[in-house]
py3Dmol code that shows the C-alpha trace and the ligand (Angstrom):
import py3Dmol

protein = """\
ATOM      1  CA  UNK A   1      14.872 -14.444  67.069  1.00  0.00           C
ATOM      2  CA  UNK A   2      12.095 -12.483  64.965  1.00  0.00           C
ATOM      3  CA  UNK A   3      11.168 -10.810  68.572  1.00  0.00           C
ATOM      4  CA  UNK A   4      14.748  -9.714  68.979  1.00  0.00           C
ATOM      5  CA  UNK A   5      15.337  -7.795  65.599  1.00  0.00           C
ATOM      6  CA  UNK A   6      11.710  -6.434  65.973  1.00  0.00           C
ATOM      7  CA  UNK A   7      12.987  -4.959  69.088  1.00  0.00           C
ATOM      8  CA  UNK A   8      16.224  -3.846  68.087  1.00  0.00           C
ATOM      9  CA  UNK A   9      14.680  -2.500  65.153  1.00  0.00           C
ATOM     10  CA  UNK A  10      12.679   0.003  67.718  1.00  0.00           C
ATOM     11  CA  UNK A  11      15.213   0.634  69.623  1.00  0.00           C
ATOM     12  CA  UNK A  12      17.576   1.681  66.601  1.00  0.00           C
ATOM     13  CA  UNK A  13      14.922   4.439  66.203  1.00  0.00           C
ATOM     14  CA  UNK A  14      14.367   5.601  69.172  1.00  0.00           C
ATOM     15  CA  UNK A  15      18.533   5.839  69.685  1.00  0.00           C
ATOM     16  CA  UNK A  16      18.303   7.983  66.548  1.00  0.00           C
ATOM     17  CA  UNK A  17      20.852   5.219  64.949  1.00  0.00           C
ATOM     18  CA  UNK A  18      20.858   5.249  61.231  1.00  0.00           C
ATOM     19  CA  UNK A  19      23.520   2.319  60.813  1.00  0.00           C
ATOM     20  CA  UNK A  20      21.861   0.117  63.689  1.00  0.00           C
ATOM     21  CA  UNK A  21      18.260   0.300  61.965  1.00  0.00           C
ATOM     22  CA  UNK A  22      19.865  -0.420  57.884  1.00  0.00           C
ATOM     23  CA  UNK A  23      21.941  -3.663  59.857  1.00  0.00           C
ATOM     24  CA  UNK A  24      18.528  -5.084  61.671  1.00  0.00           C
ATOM     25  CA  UNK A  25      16.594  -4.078  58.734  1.00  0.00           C
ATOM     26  CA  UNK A  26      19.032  -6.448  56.123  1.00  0.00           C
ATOM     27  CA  UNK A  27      18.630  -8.954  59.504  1.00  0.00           C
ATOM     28  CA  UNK A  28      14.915  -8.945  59.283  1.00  0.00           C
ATOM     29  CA  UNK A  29      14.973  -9.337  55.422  1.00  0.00           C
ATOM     30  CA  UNK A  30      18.022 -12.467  55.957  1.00  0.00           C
ATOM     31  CA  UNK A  31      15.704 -14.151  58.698  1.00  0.00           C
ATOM     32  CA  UNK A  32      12.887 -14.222  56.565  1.00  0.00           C
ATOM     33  CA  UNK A  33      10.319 -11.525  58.615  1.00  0.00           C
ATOM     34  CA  UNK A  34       7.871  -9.852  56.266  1.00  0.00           C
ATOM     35  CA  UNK A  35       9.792  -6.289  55.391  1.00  0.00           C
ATOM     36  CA  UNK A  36       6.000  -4.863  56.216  1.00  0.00           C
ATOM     37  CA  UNK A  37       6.339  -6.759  60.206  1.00  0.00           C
ATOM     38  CA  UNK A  38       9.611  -5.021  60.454  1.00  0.00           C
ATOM     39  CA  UNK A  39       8.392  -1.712  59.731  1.00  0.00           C
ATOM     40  CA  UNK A  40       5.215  -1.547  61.333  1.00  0.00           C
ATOM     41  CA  UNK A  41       6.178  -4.066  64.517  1.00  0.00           C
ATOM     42  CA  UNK A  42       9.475  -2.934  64.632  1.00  0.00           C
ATOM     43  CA  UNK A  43      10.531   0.800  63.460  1.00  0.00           C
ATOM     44  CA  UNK A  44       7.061   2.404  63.342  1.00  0.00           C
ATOM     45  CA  UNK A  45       6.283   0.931  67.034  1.00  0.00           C
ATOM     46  CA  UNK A  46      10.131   3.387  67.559  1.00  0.00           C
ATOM     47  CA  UNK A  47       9.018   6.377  66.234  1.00  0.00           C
ATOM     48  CA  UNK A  48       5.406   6.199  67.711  1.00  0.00           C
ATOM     49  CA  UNK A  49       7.463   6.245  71.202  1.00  0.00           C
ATOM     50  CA  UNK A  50       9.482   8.955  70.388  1.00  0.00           C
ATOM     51  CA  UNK A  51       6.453  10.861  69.240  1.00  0.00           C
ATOM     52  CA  UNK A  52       4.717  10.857  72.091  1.00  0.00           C
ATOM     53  CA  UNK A  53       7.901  11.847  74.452  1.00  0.00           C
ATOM     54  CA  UNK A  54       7.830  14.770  71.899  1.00  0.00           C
ATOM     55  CA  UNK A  55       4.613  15.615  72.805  1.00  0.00           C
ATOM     56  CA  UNK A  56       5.196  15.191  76.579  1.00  0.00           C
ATOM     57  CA  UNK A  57       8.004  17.336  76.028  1.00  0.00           C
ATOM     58  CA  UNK A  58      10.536  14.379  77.398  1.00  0.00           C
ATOM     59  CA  UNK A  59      12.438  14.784  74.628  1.00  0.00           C
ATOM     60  CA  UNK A  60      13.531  17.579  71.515  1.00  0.00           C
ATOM     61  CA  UNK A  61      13.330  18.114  67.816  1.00  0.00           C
ATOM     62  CA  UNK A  62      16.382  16.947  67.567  1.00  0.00           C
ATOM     63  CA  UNK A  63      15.763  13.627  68.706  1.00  0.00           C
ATOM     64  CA  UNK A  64      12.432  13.489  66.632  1.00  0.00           C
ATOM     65  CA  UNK A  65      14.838  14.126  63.309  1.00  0.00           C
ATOM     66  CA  UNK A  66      17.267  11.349  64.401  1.00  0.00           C
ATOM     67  CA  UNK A  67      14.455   9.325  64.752  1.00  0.00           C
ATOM     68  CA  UNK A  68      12.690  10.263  61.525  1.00  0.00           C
ATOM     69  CA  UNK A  69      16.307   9.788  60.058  1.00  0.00           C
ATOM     70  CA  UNK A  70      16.582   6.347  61.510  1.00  0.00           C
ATOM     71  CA  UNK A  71      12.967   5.516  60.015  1.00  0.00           C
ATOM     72  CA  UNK A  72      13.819   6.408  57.014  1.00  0.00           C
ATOM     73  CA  UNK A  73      17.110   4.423  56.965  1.00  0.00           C
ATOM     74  CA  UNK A  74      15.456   1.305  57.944  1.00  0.00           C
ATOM     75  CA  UNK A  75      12.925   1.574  55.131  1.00  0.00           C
ATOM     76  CA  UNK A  76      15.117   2.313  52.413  1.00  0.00           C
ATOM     77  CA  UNK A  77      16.134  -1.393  53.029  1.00  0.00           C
ATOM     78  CA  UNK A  78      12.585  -2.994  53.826  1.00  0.00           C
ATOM     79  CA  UNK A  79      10.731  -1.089  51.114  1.00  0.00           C
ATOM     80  CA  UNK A  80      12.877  -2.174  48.280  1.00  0.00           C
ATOM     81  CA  UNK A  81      12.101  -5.780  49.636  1.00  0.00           C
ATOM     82  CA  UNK A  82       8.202  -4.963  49.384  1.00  0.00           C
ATOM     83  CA  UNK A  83       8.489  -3.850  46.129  1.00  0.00           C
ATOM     84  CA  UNK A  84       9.842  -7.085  44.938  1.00  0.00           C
ATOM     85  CA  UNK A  85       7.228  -8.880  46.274  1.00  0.00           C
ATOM     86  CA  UNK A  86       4.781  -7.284  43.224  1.00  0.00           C
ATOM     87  CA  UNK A  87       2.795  -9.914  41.775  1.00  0.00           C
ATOM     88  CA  UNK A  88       0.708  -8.323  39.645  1.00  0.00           C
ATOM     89  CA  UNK A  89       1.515  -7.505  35.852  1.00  0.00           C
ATOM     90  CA  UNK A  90      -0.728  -5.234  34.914  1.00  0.00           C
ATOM     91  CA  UNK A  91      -1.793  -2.008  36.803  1.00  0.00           C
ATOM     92  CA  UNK A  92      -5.145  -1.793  38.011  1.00  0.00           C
ATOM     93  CA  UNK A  93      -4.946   1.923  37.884  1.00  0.00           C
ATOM     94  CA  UNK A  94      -2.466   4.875  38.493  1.00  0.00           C
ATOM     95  CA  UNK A  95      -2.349   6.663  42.117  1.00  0.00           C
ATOM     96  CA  UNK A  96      -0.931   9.902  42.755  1.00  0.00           C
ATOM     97  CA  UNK A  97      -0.225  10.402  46.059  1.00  0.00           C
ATOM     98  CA  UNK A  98       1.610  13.537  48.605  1.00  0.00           C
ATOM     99  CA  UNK A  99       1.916  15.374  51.582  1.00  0.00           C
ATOM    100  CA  UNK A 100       0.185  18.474  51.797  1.00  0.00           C
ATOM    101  CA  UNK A 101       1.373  21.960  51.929  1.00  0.00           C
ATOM    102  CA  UNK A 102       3.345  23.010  54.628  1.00  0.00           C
ATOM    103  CA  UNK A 103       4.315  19.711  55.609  1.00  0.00           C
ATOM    104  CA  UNK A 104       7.181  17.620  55.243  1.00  0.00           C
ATOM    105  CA  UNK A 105       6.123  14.743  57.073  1.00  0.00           C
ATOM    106  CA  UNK A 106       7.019  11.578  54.680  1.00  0.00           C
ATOM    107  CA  UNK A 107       7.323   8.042  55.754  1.00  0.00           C
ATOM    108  CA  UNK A 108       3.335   7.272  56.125  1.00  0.00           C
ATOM    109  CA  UNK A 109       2.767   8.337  52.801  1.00  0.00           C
ATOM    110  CA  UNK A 110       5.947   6.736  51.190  1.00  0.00           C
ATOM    111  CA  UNK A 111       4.522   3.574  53.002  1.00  0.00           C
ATOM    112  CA  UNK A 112       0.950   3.787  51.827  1.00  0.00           C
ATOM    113  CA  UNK A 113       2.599   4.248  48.240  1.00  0.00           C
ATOM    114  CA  UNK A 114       4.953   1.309  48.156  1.00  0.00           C
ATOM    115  CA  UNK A 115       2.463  -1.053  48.911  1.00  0.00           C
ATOM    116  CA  UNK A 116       0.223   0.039  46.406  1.00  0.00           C
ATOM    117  CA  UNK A 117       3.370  -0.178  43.968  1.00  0.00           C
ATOM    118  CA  UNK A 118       3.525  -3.797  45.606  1.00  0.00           C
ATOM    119  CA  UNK A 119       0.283  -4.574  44.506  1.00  0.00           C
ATOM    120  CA  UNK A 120       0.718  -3.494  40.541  1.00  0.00           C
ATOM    121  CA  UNK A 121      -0.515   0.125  40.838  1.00  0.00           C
ATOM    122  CA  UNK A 122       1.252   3.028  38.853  1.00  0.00           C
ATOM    123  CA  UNK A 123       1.899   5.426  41.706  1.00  0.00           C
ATOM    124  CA  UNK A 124       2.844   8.466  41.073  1.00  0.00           C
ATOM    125  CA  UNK A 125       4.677   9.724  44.190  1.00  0.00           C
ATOM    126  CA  UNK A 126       4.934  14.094  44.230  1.00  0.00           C
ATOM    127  CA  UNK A 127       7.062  14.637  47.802  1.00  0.00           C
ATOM    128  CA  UNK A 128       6.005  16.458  50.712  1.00  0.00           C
ATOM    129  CA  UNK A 129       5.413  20.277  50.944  1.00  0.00           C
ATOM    130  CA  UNK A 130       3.251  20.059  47.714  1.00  0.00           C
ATOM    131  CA  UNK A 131       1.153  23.410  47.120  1.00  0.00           C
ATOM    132  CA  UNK A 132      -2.812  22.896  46.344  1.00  0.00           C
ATOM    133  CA  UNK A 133      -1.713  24.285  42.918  1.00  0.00           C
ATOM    134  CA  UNK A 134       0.704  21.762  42.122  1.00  0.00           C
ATOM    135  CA  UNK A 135      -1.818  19.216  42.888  1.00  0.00           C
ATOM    136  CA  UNK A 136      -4.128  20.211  40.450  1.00  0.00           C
ATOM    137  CA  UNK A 137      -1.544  20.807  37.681  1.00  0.00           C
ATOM    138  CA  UNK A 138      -0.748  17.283  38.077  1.00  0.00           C
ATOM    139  CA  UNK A 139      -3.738  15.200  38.332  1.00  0.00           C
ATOM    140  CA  UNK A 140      -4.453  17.079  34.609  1.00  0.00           C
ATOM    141  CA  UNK A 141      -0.813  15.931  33.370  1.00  0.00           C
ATOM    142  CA  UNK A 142      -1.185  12.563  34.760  1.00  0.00           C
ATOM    143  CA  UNK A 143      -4.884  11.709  35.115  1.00  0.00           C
ATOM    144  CA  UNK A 144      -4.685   9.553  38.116  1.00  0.00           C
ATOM    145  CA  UNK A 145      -7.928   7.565  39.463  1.00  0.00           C
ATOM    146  CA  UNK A 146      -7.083   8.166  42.691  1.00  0.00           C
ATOM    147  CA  UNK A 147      -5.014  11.247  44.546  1.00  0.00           C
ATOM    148  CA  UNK A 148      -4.111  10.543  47.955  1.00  0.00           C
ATOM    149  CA  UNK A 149      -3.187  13.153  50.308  1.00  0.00           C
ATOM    150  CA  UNK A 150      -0.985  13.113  53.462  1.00  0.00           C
ATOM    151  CA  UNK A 151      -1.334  15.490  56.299  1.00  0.00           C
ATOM    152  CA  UNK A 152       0.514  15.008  59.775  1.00  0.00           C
ATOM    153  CA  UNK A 153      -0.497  18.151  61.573  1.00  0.00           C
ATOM    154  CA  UNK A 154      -3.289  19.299  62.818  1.00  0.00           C
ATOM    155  CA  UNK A 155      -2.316  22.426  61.328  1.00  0.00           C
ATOM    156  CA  UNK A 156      -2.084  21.443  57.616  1.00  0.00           C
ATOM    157  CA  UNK A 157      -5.130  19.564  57.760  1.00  0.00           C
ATOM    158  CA  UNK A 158      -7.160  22.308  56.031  1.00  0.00           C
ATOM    159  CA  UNK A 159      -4.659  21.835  52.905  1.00  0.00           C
ATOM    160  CA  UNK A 160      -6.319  18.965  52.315  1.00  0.00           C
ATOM    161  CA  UNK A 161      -9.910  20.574  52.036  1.00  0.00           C
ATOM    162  CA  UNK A 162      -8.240  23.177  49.819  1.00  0.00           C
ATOM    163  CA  UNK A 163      -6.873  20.699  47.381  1.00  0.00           C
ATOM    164  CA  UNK A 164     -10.577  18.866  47.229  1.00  0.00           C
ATOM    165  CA  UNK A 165     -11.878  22.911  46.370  1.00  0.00           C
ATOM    166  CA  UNK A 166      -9.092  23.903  44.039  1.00  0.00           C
ATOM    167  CA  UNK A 167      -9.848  20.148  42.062  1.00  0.00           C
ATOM    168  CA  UNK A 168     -13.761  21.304  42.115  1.00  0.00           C
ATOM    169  CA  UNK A 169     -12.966  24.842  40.508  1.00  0.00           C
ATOM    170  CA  UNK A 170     -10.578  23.667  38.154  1.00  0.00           C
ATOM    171  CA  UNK A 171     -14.137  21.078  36.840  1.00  0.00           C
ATOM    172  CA  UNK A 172     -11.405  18.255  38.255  1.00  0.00           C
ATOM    173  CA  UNK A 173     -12.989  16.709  40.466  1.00  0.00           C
ATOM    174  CA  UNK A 174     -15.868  14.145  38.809  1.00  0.00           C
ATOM    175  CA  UNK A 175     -12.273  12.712  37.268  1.00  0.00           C
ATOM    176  CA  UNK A 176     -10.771  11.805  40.327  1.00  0.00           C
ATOM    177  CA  UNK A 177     -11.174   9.873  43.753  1.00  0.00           C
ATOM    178  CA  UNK A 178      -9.520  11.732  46.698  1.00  0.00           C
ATOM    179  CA  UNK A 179      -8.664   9.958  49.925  1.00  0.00           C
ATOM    180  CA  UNK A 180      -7.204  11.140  52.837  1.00  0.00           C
ATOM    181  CA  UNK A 181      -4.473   9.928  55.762  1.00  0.00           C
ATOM    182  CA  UNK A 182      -2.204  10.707  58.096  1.00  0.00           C
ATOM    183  CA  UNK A 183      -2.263  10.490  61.960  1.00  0.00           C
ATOM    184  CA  UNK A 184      -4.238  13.526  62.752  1.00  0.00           C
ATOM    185  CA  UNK A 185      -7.254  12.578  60.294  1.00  0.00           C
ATOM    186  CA  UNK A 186     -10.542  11.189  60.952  1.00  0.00           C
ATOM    187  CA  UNK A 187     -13.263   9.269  58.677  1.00  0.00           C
ATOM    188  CA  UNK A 188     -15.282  12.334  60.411  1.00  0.00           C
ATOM    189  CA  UNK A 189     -13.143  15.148  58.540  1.00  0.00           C
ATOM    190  CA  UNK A 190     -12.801  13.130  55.133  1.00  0.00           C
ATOM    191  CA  UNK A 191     -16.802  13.075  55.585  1.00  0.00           C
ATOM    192  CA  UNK A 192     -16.593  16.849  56.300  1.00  0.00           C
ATOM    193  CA  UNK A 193     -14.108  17.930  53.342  1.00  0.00           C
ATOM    194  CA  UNK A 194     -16.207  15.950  51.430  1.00  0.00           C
ATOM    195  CA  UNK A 195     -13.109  13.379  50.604  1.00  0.00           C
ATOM    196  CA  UNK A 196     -14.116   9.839  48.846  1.00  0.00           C
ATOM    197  CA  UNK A 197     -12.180   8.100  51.307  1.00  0.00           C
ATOM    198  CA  UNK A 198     -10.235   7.591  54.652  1.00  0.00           C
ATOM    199  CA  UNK A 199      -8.145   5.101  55.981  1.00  0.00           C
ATOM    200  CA  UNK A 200      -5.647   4.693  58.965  1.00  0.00           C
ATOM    201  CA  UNK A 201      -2.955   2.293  58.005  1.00  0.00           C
ATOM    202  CA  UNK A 202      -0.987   1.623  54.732  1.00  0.00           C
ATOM    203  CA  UNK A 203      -2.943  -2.164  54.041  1.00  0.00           C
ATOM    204  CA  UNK A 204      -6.194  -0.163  55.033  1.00  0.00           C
ATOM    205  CA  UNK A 205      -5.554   2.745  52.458  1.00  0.00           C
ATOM    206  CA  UNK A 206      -4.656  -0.214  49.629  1.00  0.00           C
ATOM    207  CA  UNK A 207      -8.080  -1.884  50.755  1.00  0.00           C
ATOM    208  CA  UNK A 208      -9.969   1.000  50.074  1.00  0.00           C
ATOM    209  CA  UNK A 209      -8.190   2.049  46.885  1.00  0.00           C
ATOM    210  CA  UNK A 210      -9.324  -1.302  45.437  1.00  0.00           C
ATOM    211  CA  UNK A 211     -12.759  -0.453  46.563  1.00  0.00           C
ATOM    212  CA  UNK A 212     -13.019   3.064  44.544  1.00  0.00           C
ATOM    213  CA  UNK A 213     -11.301   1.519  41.432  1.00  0.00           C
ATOM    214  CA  UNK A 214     -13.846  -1.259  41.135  1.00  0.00           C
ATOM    215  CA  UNK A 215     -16.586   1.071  42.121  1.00  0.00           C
TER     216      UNK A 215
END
"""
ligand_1 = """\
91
B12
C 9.035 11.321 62.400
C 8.313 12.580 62.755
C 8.828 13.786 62.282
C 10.006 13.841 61.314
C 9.467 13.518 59.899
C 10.490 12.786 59.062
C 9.894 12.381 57.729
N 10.706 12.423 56.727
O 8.732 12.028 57.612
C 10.474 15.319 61.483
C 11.530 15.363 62.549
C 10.976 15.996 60.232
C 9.206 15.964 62.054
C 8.999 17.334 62.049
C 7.936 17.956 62.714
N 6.982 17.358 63.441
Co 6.727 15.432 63.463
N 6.497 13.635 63.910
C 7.128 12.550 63.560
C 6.473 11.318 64.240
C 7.349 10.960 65.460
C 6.285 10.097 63.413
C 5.514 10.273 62.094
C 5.633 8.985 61.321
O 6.455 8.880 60.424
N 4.893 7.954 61.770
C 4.996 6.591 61.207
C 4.084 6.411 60.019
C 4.179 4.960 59.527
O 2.761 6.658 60.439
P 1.843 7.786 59.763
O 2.696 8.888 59.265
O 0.730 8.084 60.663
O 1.284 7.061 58.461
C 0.372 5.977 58.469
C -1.105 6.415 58.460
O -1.334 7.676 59.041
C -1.521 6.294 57.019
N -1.299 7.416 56.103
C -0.327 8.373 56.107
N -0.454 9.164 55.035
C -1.510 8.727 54.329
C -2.078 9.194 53.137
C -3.203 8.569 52.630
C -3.798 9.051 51.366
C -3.777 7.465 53.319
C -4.995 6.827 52.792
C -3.206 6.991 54.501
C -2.072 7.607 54.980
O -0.764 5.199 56.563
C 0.554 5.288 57.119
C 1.217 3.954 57.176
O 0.509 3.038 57.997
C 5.075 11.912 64.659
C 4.412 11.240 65.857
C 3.295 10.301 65.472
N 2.895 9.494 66.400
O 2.752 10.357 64.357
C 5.436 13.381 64.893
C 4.343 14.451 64.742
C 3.454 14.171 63.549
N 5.138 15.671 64.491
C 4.676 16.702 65.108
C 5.231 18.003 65.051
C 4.611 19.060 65.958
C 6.310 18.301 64.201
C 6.975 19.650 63.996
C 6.017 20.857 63.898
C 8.001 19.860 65.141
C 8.664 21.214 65.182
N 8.461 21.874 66.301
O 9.315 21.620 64.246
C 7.753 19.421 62.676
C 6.879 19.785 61.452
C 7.648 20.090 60.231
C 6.725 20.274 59.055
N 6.538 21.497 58.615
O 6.138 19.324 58.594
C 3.405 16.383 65.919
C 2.137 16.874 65.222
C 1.100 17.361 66.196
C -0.134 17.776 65.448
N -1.182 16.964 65.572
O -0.158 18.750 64.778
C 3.537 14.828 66.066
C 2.196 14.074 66.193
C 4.417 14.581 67.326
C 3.713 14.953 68.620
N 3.101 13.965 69.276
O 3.716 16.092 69.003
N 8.368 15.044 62.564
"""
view = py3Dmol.view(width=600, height=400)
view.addModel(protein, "pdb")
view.setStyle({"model": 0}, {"cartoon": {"style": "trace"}})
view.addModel(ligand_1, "xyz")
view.setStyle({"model": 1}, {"stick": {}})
view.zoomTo()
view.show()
């Protein structure tokens, strides 16, 4: 039963079917399967596949979008359901988090961030396609502990390096912990860009957000 949904939970995604992924999603949630299992067993292991056709050129941009789309459907009914599960009552500390400039690339990031909501954290959530400016303005109006920043192309990478400068220049940056994600990043370029932390997965990124508040 669970192995079923999981897999038509993929396959939803990779047909690019909205409707399909919201029913098996509200199945998954009815059947009692962690909303975090159906994501990352089920729709993430969907748009993974279609990624890599991308890349092989097997399939278009438009099938990546109804793909994306279908992601994004499925998780506006699991990620509600994570949310609920928040135990804690007050916030260990506030997280800002966003996709870099240039990219609009959102479901990793809106992941990372409801789980962290999940686990009492204020998170402050700024979009995608947010300037190195904007970053800055906003860590002084909200004074997170910790910014997170999302980059899923190779090519926006260096955004995040610019947004660790701009913080130093602005006398930011002794007032806030950066970390890093996305698909193309490495502990190896949050070492370089002189980030205080990396991390490859959404319960990864909440492990090591723990670790920089306490420290
Ligand atoms: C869905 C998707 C899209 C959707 C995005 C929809 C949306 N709202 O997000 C759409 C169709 C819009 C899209 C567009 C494009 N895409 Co795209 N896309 C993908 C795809 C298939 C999946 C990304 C995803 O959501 N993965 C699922 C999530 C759960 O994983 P994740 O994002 O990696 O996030 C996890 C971790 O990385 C980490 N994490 C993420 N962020 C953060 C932040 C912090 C702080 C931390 C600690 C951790 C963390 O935790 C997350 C949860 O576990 C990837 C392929 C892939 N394998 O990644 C290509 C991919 C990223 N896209 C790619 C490309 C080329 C593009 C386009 C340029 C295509 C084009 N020709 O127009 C455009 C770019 C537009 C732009 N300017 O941004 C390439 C990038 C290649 C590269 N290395 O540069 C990829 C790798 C596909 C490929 N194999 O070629 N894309």
């Amino acid at each position: 039963m669970t192995s079923s949904i999981l897999e038509e939970l993929r396959a939803a995604v990779i047909e690019g079917d909205t409707e399909k992924s919201m029913t098996f999603a509200k199945k998954a949630l009815e059947s009692n399967i962690p909303p975090l299992d159906a994501i990352t067993k089920g729709l993430a292991k969907g748009v993974k596949e279609v990624g890599d056709l991308f890349s092989e050129g097997e399939v278009f941009l438009v099938e990546l979008v109804m793909a994306g789309d279908a992601m994004k459907a499925g998780m506006s009914v699991l990620l509600p359901a994570i949310k609920e599960s928040k135990t804690e009552m007050t916030s260990p500390g506030k997280v800002m988090i966003g996709t870099v400039q240039g990219d609009i690339h959102s479901i990793g990031k809106d992941i990372v961030g409801t789980l962290l909501e999940a686990d009492g954290f204020e998170v402050v959530n700024l979009g995608e396609d947010v300037a190195s400016d904007v970053f800055v303005e906003k860590v002084k109006e909200h004074k997170p502990n910790i910014l997170g920043l999302s980059s899923l192309l190779t090519a926006t990478m260096p955004a995040q390096k610019d947004v660790i400068k701009k913080l130093k220049t602005a006398g930011l940056r002794g007032d806030v912990k950066v970390i890093i994600g996305g698909a193309p990043t490495t502990q190896e370029w949050a070492d370089e860009i002189e980030a205080d932390g990396w991390a490859g997965d959404a319960v990864s990124a909440v492990k090591l957000v723990k670790q920089l508040i306490k420290s």
